[in-house]
N, CA, C and O atoms as a GROMACS GRO file, in nm:
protein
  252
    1UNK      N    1  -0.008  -0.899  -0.358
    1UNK     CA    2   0.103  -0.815  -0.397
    1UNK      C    3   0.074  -0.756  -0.534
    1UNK      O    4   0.021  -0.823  -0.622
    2UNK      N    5   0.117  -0.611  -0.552
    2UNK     CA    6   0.110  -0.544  -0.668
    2UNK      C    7   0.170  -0.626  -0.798
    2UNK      O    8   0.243  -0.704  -0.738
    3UNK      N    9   0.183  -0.653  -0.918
    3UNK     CA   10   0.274  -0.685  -0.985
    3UNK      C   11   0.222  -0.592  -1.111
    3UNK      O   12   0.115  -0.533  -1.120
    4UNK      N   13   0.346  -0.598  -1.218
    4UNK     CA   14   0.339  -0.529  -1.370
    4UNK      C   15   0.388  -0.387  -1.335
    4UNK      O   16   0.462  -0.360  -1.240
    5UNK      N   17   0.324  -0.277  -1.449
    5UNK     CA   18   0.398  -0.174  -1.440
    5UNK      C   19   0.334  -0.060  -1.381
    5UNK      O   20   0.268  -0.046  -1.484
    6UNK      N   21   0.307   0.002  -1.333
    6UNK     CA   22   0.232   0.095  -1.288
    6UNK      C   23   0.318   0.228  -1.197
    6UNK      O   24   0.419   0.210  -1.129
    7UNK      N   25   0.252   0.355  -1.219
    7UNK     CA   26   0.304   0.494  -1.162
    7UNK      C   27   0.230   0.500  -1.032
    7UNK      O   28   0.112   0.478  -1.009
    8UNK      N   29   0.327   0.536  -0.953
    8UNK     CA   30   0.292   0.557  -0.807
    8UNK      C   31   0.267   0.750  -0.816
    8UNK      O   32   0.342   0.843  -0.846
    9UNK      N   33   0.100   0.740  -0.764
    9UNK     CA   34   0.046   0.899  -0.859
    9UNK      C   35   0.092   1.016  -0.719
    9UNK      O   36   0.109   1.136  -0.741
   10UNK      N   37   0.100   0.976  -0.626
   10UNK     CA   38   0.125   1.068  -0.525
   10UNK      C   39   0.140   1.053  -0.365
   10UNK      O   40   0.073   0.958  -0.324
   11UNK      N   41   0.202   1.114  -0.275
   11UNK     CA   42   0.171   1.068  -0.121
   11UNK      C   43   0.066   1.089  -0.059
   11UNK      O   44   0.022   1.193  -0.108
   12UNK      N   45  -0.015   1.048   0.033
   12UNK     CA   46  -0.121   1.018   0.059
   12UNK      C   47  -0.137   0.977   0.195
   12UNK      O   48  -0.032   0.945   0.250
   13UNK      N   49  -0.298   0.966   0.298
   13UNK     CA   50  -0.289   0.901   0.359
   13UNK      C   51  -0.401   0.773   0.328
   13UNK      O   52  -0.511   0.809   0.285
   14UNK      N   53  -0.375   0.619   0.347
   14UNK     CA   54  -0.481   0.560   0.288
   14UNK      C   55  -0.608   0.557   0.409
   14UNK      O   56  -0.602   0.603   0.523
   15UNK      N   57  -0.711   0.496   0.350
   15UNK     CA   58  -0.862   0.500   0.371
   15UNK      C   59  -0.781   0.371   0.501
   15UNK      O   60  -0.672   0.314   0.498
   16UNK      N   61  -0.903   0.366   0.610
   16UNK     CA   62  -0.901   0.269   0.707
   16UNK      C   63  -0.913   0.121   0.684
   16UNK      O   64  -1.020   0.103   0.626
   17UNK      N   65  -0.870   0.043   0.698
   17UNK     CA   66  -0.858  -0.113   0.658
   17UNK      C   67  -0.784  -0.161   0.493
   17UNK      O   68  -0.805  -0.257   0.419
   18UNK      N   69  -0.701  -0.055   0.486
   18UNK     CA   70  -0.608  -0.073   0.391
   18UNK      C   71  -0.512  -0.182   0.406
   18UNK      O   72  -0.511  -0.232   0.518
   19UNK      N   73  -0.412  -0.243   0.298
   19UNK     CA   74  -0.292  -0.275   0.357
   19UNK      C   75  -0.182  -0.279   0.209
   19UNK      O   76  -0.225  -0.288   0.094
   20UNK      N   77  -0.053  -0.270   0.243
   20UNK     CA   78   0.069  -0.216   0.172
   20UNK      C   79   0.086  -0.305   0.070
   20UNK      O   80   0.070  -0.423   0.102
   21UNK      N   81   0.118  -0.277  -0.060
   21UNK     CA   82   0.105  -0.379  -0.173
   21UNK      C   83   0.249  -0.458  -0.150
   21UNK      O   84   0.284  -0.575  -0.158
   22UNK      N   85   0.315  -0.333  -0.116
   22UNK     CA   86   0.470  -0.374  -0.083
   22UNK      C   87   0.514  -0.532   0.028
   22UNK      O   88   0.597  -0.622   0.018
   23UNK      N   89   0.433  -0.506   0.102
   23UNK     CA   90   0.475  -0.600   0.237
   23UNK      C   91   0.320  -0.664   0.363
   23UNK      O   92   0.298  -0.698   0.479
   24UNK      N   93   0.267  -0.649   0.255
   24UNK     CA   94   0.104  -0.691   0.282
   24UNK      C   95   0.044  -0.659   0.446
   24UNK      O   96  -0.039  -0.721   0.512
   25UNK      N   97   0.124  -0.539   0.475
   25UNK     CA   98   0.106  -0.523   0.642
   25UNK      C   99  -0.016  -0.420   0.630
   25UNK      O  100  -0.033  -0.381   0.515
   26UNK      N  101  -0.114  -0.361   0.739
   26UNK     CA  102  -0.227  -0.293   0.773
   26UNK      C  103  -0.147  -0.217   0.781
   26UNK      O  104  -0.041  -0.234   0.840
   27UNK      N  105  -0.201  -0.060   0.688
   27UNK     CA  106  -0.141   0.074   0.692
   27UNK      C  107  -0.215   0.136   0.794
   27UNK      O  108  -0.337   0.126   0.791
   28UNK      N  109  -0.152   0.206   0.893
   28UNK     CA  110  -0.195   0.267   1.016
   28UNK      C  111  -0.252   0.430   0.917
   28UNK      O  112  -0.232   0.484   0.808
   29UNK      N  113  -0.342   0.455   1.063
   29UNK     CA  114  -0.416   0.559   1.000
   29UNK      C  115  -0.329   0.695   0.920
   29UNK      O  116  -0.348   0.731   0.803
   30UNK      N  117  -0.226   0.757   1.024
   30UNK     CA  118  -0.092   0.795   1.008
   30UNK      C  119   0.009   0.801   0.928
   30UNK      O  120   0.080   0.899   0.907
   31UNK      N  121   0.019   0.666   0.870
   31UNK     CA  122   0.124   0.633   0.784
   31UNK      C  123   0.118   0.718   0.652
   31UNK      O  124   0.026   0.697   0.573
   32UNK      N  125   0.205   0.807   0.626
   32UNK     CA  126   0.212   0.846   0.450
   32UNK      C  127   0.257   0.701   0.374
   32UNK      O  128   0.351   0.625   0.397
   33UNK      N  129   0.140   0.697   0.267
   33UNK     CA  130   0.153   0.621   0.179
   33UNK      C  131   0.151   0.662   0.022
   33UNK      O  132   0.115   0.775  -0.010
   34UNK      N  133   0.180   0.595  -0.046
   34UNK     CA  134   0.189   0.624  -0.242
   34UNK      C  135   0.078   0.522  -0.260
   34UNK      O  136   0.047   0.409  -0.220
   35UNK      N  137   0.020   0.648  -0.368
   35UNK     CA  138  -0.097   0.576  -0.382
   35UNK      C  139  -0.072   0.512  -0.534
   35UNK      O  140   0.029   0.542  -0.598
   36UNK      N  141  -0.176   0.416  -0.587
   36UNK     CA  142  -0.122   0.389  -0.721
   36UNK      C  143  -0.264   0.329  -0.775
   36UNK      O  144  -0.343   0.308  -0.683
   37UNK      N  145  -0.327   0.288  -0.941
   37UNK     CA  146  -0.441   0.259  -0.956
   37UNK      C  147  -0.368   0.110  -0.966
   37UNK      O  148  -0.250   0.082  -0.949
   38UNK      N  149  -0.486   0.019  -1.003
   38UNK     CA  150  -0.436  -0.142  -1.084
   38UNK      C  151  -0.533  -0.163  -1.142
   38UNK      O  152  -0.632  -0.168  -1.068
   39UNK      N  153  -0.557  -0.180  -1.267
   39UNK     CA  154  -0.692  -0.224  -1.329
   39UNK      C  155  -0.707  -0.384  -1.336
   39UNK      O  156  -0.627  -0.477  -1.330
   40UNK      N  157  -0.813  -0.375  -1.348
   40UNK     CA  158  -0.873  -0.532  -1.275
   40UNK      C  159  -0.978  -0.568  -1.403
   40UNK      O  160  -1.038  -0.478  -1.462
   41UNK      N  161  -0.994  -0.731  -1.445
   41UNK     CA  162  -1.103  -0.699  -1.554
   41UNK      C  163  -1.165  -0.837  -1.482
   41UNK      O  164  -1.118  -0.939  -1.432
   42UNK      N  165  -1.301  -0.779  -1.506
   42UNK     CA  166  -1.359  -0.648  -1.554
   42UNK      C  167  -1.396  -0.548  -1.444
   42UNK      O  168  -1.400  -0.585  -1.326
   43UNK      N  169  -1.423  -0.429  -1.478
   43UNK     CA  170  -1.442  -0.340  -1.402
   43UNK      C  171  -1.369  -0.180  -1.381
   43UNK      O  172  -1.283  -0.133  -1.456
   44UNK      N  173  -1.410  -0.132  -1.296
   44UNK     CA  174  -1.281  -0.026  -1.259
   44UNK      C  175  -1.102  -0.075  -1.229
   44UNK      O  176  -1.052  -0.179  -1.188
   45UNK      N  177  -1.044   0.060  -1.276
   45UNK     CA  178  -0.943   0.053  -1.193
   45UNK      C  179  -0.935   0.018  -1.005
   45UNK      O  180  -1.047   0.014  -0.953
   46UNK      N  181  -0.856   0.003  -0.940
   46UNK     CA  182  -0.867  -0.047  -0.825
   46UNK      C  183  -0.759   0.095  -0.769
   46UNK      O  184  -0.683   0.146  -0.852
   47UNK      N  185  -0.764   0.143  -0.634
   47UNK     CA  186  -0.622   0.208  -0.591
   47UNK      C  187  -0.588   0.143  -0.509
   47UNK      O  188  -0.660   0.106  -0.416
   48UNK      N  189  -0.442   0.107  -0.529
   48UNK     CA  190  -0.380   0.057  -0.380
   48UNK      C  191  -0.284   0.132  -0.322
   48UNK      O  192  -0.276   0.248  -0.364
   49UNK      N  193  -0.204   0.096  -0.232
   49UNK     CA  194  -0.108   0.189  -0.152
   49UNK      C  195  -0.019   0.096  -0.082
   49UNK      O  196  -0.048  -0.021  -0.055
   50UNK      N  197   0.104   0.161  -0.052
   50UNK     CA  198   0.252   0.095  -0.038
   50UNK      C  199   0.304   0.176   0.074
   50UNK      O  200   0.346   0.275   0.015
   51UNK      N  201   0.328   0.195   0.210
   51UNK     CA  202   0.440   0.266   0.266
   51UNK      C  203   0.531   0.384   0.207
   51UNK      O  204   0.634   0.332   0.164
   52UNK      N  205   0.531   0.455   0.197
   52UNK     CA  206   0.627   0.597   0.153
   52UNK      C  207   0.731   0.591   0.223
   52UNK      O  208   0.712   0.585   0.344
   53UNK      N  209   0.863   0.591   0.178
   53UNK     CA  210   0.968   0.556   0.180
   53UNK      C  211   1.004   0.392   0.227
   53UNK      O  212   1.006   0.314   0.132
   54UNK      N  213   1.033   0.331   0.368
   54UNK     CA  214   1.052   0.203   0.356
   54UNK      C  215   0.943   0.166   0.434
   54UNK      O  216   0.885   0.245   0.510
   55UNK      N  217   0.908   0.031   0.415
   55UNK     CA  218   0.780  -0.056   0.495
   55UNK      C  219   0.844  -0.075   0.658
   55UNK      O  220   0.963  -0.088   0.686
   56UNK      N  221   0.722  -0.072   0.761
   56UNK     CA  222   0.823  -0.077   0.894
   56UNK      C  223   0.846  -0.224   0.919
   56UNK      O  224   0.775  -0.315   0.877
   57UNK      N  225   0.949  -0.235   0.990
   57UNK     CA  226   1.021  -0.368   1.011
   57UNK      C  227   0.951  -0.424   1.107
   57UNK      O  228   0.909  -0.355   1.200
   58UNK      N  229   0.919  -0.602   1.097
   58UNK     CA  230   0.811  -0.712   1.138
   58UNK      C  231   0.899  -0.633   1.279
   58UNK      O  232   1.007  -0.576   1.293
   59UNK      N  233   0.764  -0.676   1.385
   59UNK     CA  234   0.755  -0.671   1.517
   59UNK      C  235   0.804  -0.833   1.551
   59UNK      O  236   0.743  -0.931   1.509
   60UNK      N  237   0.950  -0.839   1.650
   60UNK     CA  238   0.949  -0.930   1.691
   60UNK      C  239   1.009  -0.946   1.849
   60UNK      O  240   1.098  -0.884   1.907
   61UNK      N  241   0.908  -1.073   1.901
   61UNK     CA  242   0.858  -1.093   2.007
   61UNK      C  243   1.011  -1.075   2.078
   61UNK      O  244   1.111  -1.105   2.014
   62UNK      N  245   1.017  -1.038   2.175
   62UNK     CA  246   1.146  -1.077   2.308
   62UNK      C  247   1.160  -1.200   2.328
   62UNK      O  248   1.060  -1.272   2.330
   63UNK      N  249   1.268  -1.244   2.345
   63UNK     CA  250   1.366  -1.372   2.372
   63UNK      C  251   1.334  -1.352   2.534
   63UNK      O  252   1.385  -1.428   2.617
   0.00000   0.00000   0.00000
């Protein structure tokens, strides 16, 4: 999960085998996402990505 302060820089679609900082789910190819950096030490910044507007709701099985 993302934490601290950081600007979400724009909508986007993410790269393949991504997943949402928000709700740690696999962003489908499709999905508009916000992209955002996180710097990491040492090294580069990192980009991650979150769902654009709300995260979709857990799949659950039939009763």
């Amino acid at each position: 999960m993302v934490t601290g302060t950081h600007d979400w820089e724009y909508v986007t679609y993410a790269p393949r085998g991504e997943t949402c900082a928000a709700c740690l789910r696999p962003v489908q190819q499709l999905d508009p996402v916000r992209r955002a950096t996180v710097e990491h030490q040492p090294g580069r910044p990192q980009a991650v990505y979150r769902h654009a507007g709300t995260c979709p709701l857990p799949q659950v099985a039939p009763a």
